[in-house]
N, C-alpha and C positions, 0 to 999 in steps of 0.2 A: 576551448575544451581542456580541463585539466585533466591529466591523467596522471594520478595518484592515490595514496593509500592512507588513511588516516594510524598511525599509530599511538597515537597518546595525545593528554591535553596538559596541558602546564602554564603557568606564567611569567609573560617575558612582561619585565617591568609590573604595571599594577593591571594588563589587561589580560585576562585568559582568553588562550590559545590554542589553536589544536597544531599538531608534529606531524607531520606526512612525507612519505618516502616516493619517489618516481620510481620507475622502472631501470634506472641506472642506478639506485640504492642510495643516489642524493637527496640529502634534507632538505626542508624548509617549514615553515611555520606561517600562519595567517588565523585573525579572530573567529572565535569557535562562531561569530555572526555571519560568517560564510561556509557551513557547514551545512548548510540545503543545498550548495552547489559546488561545495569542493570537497575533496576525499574518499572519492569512491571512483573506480575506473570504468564510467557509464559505457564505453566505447563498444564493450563486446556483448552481444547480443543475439549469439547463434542459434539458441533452443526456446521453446516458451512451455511453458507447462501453466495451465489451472487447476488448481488443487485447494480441497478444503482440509484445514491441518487444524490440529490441537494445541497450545503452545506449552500444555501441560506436557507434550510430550518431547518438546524440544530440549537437549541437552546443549553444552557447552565444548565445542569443537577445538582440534588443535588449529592455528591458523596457517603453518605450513604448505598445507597441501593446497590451499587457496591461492597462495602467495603465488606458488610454485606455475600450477593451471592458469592462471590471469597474468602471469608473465611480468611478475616483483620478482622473484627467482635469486634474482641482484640483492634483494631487500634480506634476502633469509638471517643474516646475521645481526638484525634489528629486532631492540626487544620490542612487540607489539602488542600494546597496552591496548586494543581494544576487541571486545568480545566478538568470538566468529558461533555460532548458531548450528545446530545439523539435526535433521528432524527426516522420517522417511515416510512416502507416501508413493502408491500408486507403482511400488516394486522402485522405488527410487530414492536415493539418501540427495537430501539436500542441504547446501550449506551455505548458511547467511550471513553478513556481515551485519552487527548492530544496528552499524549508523543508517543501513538500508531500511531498517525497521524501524530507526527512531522518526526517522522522514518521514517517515506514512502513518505510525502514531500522532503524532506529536504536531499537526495542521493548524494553522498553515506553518508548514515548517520556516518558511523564511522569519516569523516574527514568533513565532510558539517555542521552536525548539533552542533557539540558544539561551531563552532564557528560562528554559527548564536545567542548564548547569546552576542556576543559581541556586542559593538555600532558601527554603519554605517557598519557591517558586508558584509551585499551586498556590496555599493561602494568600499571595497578594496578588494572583490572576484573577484571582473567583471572587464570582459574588451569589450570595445566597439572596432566592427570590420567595416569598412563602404564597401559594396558589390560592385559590377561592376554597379549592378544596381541601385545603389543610398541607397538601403535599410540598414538600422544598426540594427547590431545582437550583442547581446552579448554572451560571454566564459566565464570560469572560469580562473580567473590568481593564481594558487596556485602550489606548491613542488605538490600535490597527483595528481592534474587536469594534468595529462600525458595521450596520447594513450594506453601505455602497460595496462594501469587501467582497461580501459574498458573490457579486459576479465575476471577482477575481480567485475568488477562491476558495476551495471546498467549505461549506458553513463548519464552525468549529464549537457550535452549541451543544451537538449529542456526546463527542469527543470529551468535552469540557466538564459536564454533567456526570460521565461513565467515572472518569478522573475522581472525582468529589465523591460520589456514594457505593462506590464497589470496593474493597478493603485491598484486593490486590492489585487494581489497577492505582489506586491511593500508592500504595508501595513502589509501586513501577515509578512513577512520576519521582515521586523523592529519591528512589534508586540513583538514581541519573546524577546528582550533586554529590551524590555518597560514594559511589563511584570514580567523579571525577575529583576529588580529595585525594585517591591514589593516585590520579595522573592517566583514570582510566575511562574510554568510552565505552560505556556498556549499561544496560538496565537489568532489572527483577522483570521477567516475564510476568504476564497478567493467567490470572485465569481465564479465560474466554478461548471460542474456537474462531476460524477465519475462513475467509474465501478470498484466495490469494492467488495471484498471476506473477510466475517467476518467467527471468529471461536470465539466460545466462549462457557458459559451454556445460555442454552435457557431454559426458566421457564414460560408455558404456549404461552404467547405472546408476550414476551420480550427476549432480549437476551444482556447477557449483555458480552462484546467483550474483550476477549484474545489475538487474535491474528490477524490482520488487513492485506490485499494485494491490495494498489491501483493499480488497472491494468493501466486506460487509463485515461485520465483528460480533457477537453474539456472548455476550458476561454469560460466565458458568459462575458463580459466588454471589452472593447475594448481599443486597446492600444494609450497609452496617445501621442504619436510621433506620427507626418503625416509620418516621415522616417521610422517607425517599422513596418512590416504587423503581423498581428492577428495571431496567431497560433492555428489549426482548431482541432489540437487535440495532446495532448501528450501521449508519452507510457513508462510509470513510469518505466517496467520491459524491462530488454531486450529479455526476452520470450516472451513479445507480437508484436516484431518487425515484426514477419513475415521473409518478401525476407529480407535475411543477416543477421538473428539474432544470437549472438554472445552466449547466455548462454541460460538455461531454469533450474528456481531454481524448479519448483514443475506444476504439471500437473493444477493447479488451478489457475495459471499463464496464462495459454493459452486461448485468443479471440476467439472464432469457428466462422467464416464467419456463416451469416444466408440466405437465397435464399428469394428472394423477396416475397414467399407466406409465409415464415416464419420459413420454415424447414431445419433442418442442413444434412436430407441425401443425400450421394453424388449422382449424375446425371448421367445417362449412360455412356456420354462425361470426366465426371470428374474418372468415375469409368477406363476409357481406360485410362486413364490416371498414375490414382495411383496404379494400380494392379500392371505392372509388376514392380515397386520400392518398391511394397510391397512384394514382391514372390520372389524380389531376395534378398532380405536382411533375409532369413529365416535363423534361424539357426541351422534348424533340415532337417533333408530330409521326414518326418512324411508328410502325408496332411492333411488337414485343414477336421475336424471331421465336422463342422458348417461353413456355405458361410461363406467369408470370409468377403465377403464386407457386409451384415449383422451384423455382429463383430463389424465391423469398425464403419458400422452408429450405432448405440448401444452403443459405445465410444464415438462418438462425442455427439452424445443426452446428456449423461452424465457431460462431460463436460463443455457443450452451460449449462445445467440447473443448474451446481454447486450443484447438489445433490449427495448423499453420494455412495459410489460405491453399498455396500449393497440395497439401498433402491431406485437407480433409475431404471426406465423399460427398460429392451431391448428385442431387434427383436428375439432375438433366444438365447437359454441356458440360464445361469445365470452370476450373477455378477461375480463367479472366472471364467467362460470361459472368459468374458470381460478383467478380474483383467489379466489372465494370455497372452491373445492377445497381 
């Protein structure tokens, strides 16, 4: 586990690099090809918040206070070349680092994002496809953009497509090389709003973010082709696909449908429905101490609110009957 700070990208010899600081204010450097897994201090993880945000309404943070809260503190005397993020929601300012956000754009990030520093990166990712119906979609043309991929990881076609025909996520993506020109990690925000799972310290009324999950993504601008149609919503994770979903990395992944009065528990209809898929996948022959469907909506509450297992309310028992349901 690294624990460091990405401060800037540059080139040592003919390879670019990224600059990163530890917690003792010592340098080092390694290929921006390991930037899906280096440069960011995953370690702290105390709060979580689910929040849907606007990214129109994100501004551009001073990076200090970050530094200082996530314990660089040592670092503060390094210039820090890459953008920090702060955006309020739910009575709460939060503050993001770039590189947290280009990870969860930019999928699969281990092969997507380092070569999003390059120039015209997009145009020689993409490939335009023209439908029956006249409509043009774009793909990824790369060695990694295979089918077998997808069961390693999140499909990267809706991603790929938003990229191509929405004008400010077009700009986002070239951001990134333009950027790093200065020596600088950072992007042009997209127009679109999110549904987004923060982990991080939370200190009163702030929190400042460790650990980042864009679920769902939703374009507000509209695409630049009369031939392109709009894409009405993307799903970052393949956990939140739903009907045919291929993987689920973490239960904080998961969308919970909500019923038009606003509530997540399931309905008589839906209950004939899921009991006996749930009754037969048991793996005990025991019965259920607490209803079951009780349990169940108690888990989903949970879920839908992105509160902590400990601290959210349910219908009956407590959070290890839930933990252990």
């Amino acid at each position: 586990m690294f624990v460091e700070l990405v401060v800037g990208v540059g080139f040592e010899g003919k390879e670019l690099c990224a600059y990163a600081v530890n917690r003792e204010g010592e340098g080092t450097h390694f290929p921006v090809a390991d930037l899906y897994r280096r440069g960011l201090d995953n370690t702290t993880r105390k709060s979580m918040s689910r929040i849907t945000t606007n990214f129109c309404e994100w501004s551009l943070a001073d990076p200090r206070e970050y530094l200082h809260e996530v314990g660089f503190s040592a670092s503060a005397s390094v210039a820090i070349n890459q953008h920090f993020f702060e955006f309020q929601a739910d009575g709460t300012r939060f503050v993001v680092p770039a590189l947290l956000l280009m990870r969860e754009i930019f999928r699969p990030a281990k092969f997507l994002l380092p070569m999003m520093f390059r120039p015209h990166a997009l145009e020689q990712l993409s490939k335009a496809e023209v439908l029956a119906s006249g409509e043009t979609v774009f793909t990824a043309e790369a060695s990694w953009a295979t089918p077998g991929r997808v069961k390693s990881y999140s499909d990267w076609g809706e991603t790929m497509n938003w990229m191509n025909i929405h004008p400010s996520a077009k700009e986002m993506a070239s951001s990134v090389h333009r950027y790093a020109l200065s020596g600088f990690v950072g992007l042009e925000l997209p127009m679109a709003t999110a549904q987004v799972v923060c982990r991080g310290i939370r200190i009163k009324k702030k929190m400042f973010v460790t650990s980042l999950t864009l679920t769902t993504l939703t374009p507000l601008d509209f695409p630049e082709s009369r031939f392109a149609k709009a894409l009405p919503l993307l799903h970052m994770h393949a956990g939140t696909l739903g009907k045919g979903e291929t993987r689920v990395t973490s239960a904080a992944n998961f969308v919970v449908p909500v019923h038009m009065n606003g509530t997540v528990e399931l309905t008589d209809y839906e209950w004939e429905l899921v009991e006996p898929v749930l009754m037969s996948n048991r793996k005990c022959n025991q019965p259920f101490t607490r209803s079951p469907r009780d349990l169940l909506d108690g888990i989903l509450g949970k879920l839908a609110s992105g509160k902590p297992w400990r601290t959210a309310p349910y219908k009956v028992g407590t959070y290890q009957n839930a933990v252990t349901a």
